[in-house]
C-alpha positions in Angstrom: 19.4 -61.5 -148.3 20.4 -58.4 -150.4 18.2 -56.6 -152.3 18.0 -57.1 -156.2 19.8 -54.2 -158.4 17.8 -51.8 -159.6 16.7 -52.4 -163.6 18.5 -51.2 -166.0 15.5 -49.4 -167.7 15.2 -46.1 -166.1 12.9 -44.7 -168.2 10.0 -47.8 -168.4 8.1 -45.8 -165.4 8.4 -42.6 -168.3 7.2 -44.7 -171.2 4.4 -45.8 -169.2 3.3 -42.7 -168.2 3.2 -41.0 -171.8 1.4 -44.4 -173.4 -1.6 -43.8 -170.5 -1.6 -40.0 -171.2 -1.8 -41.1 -175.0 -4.5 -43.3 -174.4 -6.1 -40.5 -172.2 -6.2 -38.2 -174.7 -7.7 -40.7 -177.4 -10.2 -41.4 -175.2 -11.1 -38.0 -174.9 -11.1 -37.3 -178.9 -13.4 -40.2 -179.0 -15.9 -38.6 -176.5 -15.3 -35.4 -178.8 -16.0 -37.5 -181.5 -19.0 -38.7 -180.0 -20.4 -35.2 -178.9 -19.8 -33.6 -182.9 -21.5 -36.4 -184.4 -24.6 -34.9 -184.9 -23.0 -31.0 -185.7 -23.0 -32.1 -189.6 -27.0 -32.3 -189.7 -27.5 -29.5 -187.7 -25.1 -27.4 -189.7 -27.0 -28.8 -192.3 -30.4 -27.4 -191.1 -28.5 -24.3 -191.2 -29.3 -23.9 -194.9 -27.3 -24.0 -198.6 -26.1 -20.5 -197.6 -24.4 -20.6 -194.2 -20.9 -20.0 -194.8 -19.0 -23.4 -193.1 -15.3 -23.4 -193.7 -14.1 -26.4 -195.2 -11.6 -27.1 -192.0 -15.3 -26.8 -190.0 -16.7 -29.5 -193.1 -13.6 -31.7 -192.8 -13.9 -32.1 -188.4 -17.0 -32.9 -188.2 -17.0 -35.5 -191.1 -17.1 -39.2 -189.6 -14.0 -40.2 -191.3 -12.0 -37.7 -189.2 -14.3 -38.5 -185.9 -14.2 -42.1 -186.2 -10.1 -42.2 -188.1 -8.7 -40.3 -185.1 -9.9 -42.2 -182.2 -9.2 -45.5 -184.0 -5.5 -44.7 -185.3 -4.9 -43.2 -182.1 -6.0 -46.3 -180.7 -3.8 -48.4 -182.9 -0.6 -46.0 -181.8 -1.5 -47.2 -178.1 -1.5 -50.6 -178.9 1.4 -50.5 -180.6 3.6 -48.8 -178.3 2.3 -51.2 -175.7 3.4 -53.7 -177.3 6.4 -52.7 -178.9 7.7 -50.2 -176.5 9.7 -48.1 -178.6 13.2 -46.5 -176.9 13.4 -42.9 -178.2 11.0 -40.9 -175.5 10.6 -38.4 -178.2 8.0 -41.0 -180.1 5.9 -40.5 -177.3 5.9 -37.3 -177.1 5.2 -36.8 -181.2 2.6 -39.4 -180.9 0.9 -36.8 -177.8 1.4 -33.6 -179.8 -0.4 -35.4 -182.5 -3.5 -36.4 -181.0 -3.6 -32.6 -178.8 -3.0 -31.0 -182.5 -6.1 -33.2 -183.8 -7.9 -32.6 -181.0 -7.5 -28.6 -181.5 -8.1 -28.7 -184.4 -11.5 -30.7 -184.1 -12.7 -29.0 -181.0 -11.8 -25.2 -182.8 -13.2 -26.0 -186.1 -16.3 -28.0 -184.8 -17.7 -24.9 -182.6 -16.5 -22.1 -185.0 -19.6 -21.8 -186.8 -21.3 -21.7 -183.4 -19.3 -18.8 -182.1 -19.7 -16.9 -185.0 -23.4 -17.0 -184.9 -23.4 -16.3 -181.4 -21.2 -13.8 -182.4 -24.1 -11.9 -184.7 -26.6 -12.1 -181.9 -27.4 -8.3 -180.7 -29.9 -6.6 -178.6 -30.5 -4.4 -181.1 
């Protein structure tokens, strides 16, 4: 008995790799997601003239905390199951969800650091 030739598909082990990093990383924008849901009211109880950024209104809306985990989610899927060649989709599909989850992370706390920011001993 030989042994069978090695597959033709060099990179499957690659592809596999990236689409669990992907679905890491979603996973974690969910938690995220989870964690900010309750900074709107709180920024809220901040008062009609706390100055929130709009990028800080836009994060922290659920659209954004619920869209990003779910589309994300839909990416995974979809790679699973279609298992696109080009490596570089992978790696677009990753930058993606890091840039979103930046942004989200960034934007959600700013108003937080800048308060802490004004706090003195004074």
């Amino acid at each position: 008995m030989t042994a069978p030739p090695p597959p033709d598909d060099t990179s499957g082990f690659g592809r596999g790799m990236l689409t669990g990093a992907l679905a890491l990383l979603v996973a974690v924008h969910g938690l995220v997601s989870w964690w900010f849901s309750g900074f709107e009211a709180m920024y809220r109880e901040m008062g009609p003239h706390a100055q929130i950024s709009h990028a800080t209104i836009f994060a922290i809306r659920p659209p954004w905390l619920i869209g990003v985990p779910t589309v994300g989610a839909a990416v995974v899927a979809w790679l699973v199951v279609k298992r696109p060649g080009p490596l570089w989709i992978y790696l677009a599909a990753i930058g993606a969800i890091v840039a979103a989850l930046v942004f989200t992370v960034y934007f959600g706390y700013r108003p937080i650091w800048q308060l802490a920011g004004n706090i003195s001993a004074d």
